[in-house]
C-alpha positions in Angstrom: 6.6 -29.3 -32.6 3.0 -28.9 -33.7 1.4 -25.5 -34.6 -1.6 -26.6 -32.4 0.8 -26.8 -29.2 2.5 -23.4 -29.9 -0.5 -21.0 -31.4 -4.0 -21.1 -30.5 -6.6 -18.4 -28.9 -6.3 -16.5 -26.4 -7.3 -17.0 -23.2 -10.3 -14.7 -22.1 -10.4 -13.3 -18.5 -13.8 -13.8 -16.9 -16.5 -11.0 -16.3 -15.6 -11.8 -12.4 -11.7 -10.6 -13.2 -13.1 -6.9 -13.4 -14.2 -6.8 -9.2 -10.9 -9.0 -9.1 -9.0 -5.5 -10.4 -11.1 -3.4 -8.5 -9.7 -5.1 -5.5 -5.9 -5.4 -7.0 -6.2 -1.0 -7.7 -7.3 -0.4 -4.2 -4.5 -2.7 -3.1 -2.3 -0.9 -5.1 -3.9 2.8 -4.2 -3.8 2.0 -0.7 -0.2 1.3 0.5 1.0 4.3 -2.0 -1.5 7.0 -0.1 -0.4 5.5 2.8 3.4 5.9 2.6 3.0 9.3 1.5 1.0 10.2 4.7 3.2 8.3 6.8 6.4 10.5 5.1 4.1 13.4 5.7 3.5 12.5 9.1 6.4 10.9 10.7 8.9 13.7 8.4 11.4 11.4 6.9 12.2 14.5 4.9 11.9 16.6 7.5 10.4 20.3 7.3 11.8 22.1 10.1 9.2 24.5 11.8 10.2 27.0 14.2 12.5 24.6 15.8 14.5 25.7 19.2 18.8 26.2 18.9 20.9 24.1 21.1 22.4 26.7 23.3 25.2 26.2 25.3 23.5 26.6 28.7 21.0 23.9 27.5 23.6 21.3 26.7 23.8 18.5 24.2 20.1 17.7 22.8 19.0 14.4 23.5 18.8 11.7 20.1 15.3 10.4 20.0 15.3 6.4 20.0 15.2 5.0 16.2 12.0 5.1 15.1 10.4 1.0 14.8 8.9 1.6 11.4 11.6 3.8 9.4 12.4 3.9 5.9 14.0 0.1 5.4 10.3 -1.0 6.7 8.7 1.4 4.5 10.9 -0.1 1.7 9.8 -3.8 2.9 6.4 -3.9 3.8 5.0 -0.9 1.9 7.1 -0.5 -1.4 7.7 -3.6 -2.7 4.6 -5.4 -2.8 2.5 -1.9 -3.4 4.9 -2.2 -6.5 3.7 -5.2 -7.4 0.0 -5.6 -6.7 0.5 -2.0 -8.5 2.1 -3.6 -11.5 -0.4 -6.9 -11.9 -3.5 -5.0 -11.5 -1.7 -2.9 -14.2 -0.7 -6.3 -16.3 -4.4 -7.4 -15.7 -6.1 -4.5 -17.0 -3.9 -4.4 -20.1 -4.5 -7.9 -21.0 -8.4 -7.7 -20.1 -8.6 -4.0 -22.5 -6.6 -6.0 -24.8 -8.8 -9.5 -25.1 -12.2 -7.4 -25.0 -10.2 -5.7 -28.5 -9.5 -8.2 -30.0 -12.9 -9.5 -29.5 -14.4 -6.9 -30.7 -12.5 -6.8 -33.7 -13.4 -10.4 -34.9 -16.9 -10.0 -34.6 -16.7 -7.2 -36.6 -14.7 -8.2 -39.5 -14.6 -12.6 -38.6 -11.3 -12.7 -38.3 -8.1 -10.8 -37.1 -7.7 -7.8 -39.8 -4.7 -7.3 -42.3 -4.2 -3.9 -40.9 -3.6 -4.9 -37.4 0.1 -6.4 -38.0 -0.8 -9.1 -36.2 2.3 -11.9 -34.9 1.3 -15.0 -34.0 3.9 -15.3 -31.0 5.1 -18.9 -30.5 6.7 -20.1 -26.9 9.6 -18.6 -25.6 12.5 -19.6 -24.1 13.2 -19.0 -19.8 16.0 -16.7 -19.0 19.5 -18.9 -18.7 20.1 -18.0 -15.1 19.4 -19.9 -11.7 15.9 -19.2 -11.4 15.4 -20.1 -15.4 17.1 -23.9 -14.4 15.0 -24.0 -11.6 11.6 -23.4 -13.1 12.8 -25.6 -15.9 14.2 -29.0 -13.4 10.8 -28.7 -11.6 8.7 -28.6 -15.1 10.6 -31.5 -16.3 11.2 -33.3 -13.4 7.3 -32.9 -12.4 6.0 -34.0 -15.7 8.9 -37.1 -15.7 8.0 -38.5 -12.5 3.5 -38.2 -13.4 4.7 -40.2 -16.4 7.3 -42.7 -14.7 10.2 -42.2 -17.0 13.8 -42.4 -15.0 14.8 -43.5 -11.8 13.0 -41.6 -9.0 16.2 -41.4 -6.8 18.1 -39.6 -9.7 14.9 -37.1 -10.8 14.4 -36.2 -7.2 18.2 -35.6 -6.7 18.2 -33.2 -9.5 15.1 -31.1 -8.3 16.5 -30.7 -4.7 19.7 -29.9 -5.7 18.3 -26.8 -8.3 16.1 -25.7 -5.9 18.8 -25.4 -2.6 21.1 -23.6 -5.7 17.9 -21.2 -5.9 17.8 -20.5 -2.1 21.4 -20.5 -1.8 21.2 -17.6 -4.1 18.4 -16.0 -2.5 20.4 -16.6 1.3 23.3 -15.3 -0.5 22.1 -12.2 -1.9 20.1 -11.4 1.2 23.3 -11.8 3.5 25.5 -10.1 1.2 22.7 -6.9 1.3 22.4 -7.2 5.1 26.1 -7.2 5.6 26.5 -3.9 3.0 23.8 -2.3 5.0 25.7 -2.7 8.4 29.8 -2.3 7.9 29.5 -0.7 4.2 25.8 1.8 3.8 25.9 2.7 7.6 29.1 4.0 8.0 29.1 5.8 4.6 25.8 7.6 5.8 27.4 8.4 9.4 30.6 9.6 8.3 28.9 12.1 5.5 26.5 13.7 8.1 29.6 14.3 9.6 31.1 16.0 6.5 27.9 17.8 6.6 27.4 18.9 10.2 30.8 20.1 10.2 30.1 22.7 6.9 26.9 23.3 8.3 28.2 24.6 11.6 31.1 26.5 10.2 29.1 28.3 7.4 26.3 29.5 9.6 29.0 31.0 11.6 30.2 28.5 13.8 27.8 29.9 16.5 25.5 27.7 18.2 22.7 30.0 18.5 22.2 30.1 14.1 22.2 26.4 14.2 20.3 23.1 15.5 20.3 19.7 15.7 18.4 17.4 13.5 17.0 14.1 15.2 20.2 12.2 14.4 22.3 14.9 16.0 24.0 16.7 13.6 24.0 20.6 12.7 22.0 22.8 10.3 21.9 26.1 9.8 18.7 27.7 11.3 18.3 30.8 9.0 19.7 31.5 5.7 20.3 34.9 6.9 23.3 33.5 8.9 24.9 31.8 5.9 28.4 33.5 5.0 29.9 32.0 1.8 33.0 33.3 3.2 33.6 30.9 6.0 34.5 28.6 3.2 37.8 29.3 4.4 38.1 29.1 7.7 37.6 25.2 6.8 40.3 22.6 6.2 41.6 21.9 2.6 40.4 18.4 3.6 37.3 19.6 4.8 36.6 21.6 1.5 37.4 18.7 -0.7 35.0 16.8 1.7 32.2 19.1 1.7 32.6 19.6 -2.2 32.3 15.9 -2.8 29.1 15.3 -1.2 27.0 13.9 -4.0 24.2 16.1 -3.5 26.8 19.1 -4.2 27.1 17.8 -8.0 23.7 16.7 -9.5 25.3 16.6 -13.2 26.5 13.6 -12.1 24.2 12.0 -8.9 21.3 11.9 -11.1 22.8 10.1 -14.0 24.3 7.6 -11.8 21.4 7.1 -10.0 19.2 6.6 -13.1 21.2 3.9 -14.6 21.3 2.0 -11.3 17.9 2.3 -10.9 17.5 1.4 -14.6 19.2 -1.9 -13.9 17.2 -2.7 -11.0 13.6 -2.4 -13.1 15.2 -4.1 -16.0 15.6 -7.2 -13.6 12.2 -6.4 -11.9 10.6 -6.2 -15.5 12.2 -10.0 -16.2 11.3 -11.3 -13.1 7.3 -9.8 -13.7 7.2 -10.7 -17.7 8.0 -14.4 -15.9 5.0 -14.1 -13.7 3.0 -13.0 -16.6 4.1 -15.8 -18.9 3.9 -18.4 -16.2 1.0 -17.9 -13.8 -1.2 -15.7 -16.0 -0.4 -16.9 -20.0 0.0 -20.3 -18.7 -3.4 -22.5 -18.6 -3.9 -23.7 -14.9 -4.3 -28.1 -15.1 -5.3 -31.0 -12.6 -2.5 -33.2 -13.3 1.6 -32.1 -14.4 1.0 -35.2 -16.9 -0.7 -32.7 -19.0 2.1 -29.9 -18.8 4.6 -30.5 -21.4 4.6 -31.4 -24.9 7.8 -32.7 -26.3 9.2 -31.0 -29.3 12.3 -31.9 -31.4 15.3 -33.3 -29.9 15.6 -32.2 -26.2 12.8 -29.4 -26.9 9.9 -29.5 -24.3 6.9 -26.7 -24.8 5.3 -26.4 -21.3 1.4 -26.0 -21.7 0.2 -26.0 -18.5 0.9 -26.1 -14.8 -0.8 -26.9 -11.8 -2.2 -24.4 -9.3 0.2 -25.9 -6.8 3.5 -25.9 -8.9 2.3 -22.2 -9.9 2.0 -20.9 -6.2 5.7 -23.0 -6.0 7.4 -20.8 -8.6 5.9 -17.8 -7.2 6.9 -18.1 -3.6 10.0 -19.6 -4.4 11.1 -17.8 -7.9 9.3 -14.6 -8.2 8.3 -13.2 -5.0 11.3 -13.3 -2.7 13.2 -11.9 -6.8 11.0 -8.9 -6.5 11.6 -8.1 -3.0 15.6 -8.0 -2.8 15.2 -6.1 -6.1 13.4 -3.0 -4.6 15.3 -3.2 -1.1 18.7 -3.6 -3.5 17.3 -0.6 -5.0 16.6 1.6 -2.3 19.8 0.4 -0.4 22.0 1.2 -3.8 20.5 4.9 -3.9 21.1 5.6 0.0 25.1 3.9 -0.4 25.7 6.2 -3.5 24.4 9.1 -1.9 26.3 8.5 1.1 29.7 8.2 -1.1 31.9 11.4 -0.4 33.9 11.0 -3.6 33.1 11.2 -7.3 35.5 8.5 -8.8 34.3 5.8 -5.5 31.0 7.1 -7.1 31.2 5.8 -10.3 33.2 2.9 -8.8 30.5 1.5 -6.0 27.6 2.0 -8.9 29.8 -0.8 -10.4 30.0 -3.0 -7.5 26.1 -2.9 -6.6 25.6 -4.8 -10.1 27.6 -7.7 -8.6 25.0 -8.6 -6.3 22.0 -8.5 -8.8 24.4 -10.9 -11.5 24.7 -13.6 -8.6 22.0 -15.4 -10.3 23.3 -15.3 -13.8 27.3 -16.1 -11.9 25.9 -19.3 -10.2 24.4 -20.7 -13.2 27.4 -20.1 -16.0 29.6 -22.0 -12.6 27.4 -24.5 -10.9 25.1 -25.5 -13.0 25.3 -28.4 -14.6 25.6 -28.4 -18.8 22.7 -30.8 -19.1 20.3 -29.0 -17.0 21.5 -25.6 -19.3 20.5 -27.7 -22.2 17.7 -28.5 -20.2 16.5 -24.7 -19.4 17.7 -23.6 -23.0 15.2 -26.2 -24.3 12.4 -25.4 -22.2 9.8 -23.1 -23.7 6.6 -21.4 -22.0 4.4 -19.4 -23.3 4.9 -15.8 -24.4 3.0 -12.7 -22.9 -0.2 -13.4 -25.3 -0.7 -15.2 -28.2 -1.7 -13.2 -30.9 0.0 -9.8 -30.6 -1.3 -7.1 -32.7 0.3 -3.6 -33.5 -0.7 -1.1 -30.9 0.5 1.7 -28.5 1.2 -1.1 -25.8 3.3 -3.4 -27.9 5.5 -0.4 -29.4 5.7 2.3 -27.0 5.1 0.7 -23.4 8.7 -0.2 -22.5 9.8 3.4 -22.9 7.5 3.7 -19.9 10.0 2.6 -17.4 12.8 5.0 -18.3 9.8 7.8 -16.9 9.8 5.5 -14.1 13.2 5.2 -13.4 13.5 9.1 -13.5 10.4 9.4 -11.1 11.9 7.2 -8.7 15.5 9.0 -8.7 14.0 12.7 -8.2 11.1 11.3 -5.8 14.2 9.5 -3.9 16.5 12.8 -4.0 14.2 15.2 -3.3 11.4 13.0 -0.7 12.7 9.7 0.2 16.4 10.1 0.8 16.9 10.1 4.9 21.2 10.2 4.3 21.2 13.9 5.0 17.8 15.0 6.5 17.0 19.1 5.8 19.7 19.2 2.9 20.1 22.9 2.7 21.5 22.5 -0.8 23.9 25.3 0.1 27.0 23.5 -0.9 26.9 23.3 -4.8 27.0 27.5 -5.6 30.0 27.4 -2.5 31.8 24.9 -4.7 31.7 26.2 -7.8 35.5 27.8 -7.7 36.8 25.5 -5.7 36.1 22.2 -8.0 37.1 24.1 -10.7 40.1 24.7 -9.3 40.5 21.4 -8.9 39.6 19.9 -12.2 42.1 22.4 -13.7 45.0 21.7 -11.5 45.4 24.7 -9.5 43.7 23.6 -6.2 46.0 24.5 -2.8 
């Protein structure tokens, strides 16, 4: 295809995209200040102060009704998008330092200088997976039916059909989550705080006056000066190798397994944003899709521009709903594997959460047809920027996220998690002897 179609300048933001930033950072700011107060507030990780011993002569303590904005709301309606107005005030900023750089630098010297490294980056091609053959049927098919090539019958058939395959997957993957939450997550998360009431009691004495109930009902011990490592043995073997199981128990090995679960959720989240970036911000915005494709070599189409309409298409249909059943997958993964009361289903489960996120790349290498793979192989859009110097950004930004990922794993473990609420982290030094007992064959 020609240079001209695959190089050029690029695209300056306007002076008005710096109060549009402003706005996109406060958007940002705002929901992550505000779920911190709200955990502050509403104790998700709760702070026990001064609080009251069930006794027997006051009975059973009465569970407060589930609270109507807990943490899967949190995860919905103030993670996810203050993650990504977070992220594309971030993107926005970058590219706007970036272009006033460059600018700068060409006025300066008159054109790009030999010491910047700079690539001239030419269009890309889409991820081969559902949402890469959608975005590529509806590109084609747009631009065919502006132009009149085809039957109209045959083009529309094709476009409905990739697009009920994208919200089959997006159906699919939410029922699947929904369904893991309720007979898989929920149970897992009952029967450990079970695991955990049960040591709690014992080890604080088994005396109702040194313990007390949290808010979903289950014991902790209310001083440490009650705890008695040697009531470890007045508990079952199957109640020690319960207790010693408990993920939190063993950080050597929750953290790692957290990290690389989380890693695999940002890697997708990354891939579904970098598409974002390259198609609703790289990508000039045009009147008519008869202008958005320029036809390359063979089957090779170079998309050029889109529409505002077919933009705010892919993003409500492609991007948006993407982003959000990453971060609930995310947050849903961590509370499952901390809820796990066994090392090897540990490892195992971490396995089977992947499933969920590879739907998308499953349903395309078994449903889709080979022409429309040719089709989204062949279909190129254009890359994050043009003209992409050697800088800080472009070399060290994507070690960035594995910070991220660590951030979110300790924030989760520590803050977040609600699977056991006022973790006493009294089980791991208890333990000790007994798992390595186990691990060297000598256990019972």
């Amino acid at each position: 295809w020609p240079q001209q179609h695959c190089g050029g300048q690029d695209r300056q933001l306007p002076a008005e995209m710096k109060s549009f930033f402003v706005a996109l950072l406060a958007l940002a700011v705002a929901p992550v200040v505000g779920h911190l107060g709200f955990l502050g507030s509403h104790h998700l990780t709760r702070d026990v102060a001064d609080p009251a011993p069930p006794t027997p002569q006051a009975g059973a303590q009465a569970l407060p009704p589930k609270p109507f904005f807990g943490a899967q709301e949190l995860v919905l309606f103030i993670i996810a998008p203050g993650t990504a107005i977070l992220s594309l005030a971030f993107v926005i900023f970058i590219r706007s330092m970036e272009a006033q750089h460059s600018e700068r630098t060409e006025r300066a010297a008159g054109e790009w200088h030999e010491d910047l490294e700079v690539v001239e980056r030419e269009p890309e091609n889409l991820d081969e997976d559902v949402y890469g053959a959608g975005i590529a049927t509806l590109v084609r098919d747009s631009y065919s039916l502006v132009e009149g090539k085809g039957e109209l019958t045959l083009r529309v058939s094709r476009l409905a059909s990739s697009f009920l395959l994208m919200a089959f997957v997006v159906f699919l993957q939410i029922f699947v989550i929904s369904q893991m939450q309720a007979l898989v997550a929920s149970r897992a998360v009952t029967e450990i705080r079970q695991i955990y009431g049960r040591y709690e009691f014992v080890m604080y004495g088994a005396d109702v006056t040194h313990n007390y109930l949290t808010p979903n009902g289950f014991p902790r011990g209310l001083d440490k000066q009650y705890f008695d490592m040697s009531n470890f043995a007045r508990l079952t073997d199957e109640e020690k190798d319960l207790a010693c199981n408990i993920p939190f128990s063993q950080m050597q090995i929750l953290v790692p397994i957290l990290f690389i679960w989380t890693l695999t959720i940002v890697a997708d989240l990354r891939r579904c944003g970098d598409l974002f970036v390259r198609l609703i911000l790289s990508t000039p915005s045009i009147t008519s899709m008869k202008d958005a494709v320029v036809e390359g070599e063979g089957e090779c189409e170079i998309v050029v521009g889109l529409t505002k309409e077919v933009k705010a298409l892919l993003a409500l249909t492609c991007m948006i709903p993407r982003w959000i059943i990453d971060v609930y997958l995310l947050w849903l993964g961590c509370r499952w594997l901390c809820a796990t009361p066994n090392f090897g289903d540990l490892l195992l489960n971490s396995v089977a959460l992947e499933f969920i996120v590879l739907l998308k790349d499953t349903l395309f290498i078994g449903v889709v047809p080979d022409r429309n793979k040719r089709a989204t192989q062949n279909t190129l859009i254009q890359p994050w920027q043009k003209k992409e110097p050697a800088n800080y950004r472009v070399f060290l930004s994507a070690f960035l996220l594995v910070f991220v990922s660590f951030s979110w794993v300790f924030y989760y473990i520590y803050r977040f998690q609600a699977v056991l609420p006022d973790y006493r982290w009294d089980v791991h030094e208890v333990c000790q002897n007994y798992v390595a007992s186990i691990t060297s064959g000598k256990a019972r």
